[in-house]
N, C-alpha and C positions, 0 to 999 in steps of 0.2 A: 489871328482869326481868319484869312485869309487863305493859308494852308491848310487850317482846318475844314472849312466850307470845299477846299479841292480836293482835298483824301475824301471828303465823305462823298463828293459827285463820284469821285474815281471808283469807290469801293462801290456806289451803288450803280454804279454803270457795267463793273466787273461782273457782280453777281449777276444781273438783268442777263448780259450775254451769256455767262458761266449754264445759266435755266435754261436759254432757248437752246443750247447747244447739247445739254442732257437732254429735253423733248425732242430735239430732232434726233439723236440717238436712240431715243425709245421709239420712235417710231420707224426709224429704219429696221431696226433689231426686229420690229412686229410684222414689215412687211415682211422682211427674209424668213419667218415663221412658216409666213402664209406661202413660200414662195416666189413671192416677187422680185423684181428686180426694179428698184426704185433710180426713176431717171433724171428727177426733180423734185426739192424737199423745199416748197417756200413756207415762208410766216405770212400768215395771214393775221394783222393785228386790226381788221377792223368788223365788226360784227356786220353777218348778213343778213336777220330778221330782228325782229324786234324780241322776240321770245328767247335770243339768246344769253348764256350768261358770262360774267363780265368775267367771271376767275377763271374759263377755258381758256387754255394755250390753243387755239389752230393753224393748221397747216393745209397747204394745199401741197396732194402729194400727187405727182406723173409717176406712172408705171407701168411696167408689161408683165402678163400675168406668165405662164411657163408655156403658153401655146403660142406666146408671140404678141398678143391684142395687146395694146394700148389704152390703158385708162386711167381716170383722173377721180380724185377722190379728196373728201375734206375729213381730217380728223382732229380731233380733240382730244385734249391730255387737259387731266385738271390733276396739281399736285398730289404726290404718292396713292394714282389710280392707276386703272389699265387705258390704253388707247381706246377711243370710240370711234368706228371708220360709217363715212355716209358716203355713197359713190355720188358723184358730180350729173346731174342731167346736160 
């Protein structure tokens, strides 16, 4: 019983990371679209308004656009969608 309670932490711990590591792939693939050069890709797993919802993956993403600026920006991935980009105030 014991082994079994570990494969099933391990398995689901695998998958967990296996997701955030595809979401941050999709969202680099989206800045390089845009042109960016992404300088920082964090996980943001805690919600910032109350309006928001629980099944979005976010990130806080650093980047320079192709003129050089520096900007920061939160994005959203929710399973098998496209990115949502909100720039950072």
């Amino acid at each position: 019983m014991l082994v079994e309670i570990a494969v099933t932490l391990l398995i689901t711990c695998f998958s967990s990371c296996f997701y955030l590591l595809v979401c941050r792939h999709k969202v680099a693939k989206e800045l390089k679209k845009k042109s960016g050069i992404a300088t920082r890709i964090k996980w943001t797993p805690w919600v910032e308004s109350i309006g928001e919802e629980w099944h979005e993956t976010r990130f806080e993403v650093f980047y320079t656009d192709p003129e050089g600026n520096r900007h920061t920006a939160i994005c959203k991935i929710r399973l098998f969608s496209e990115v949502y980009w909100r720039e950072k105030e």
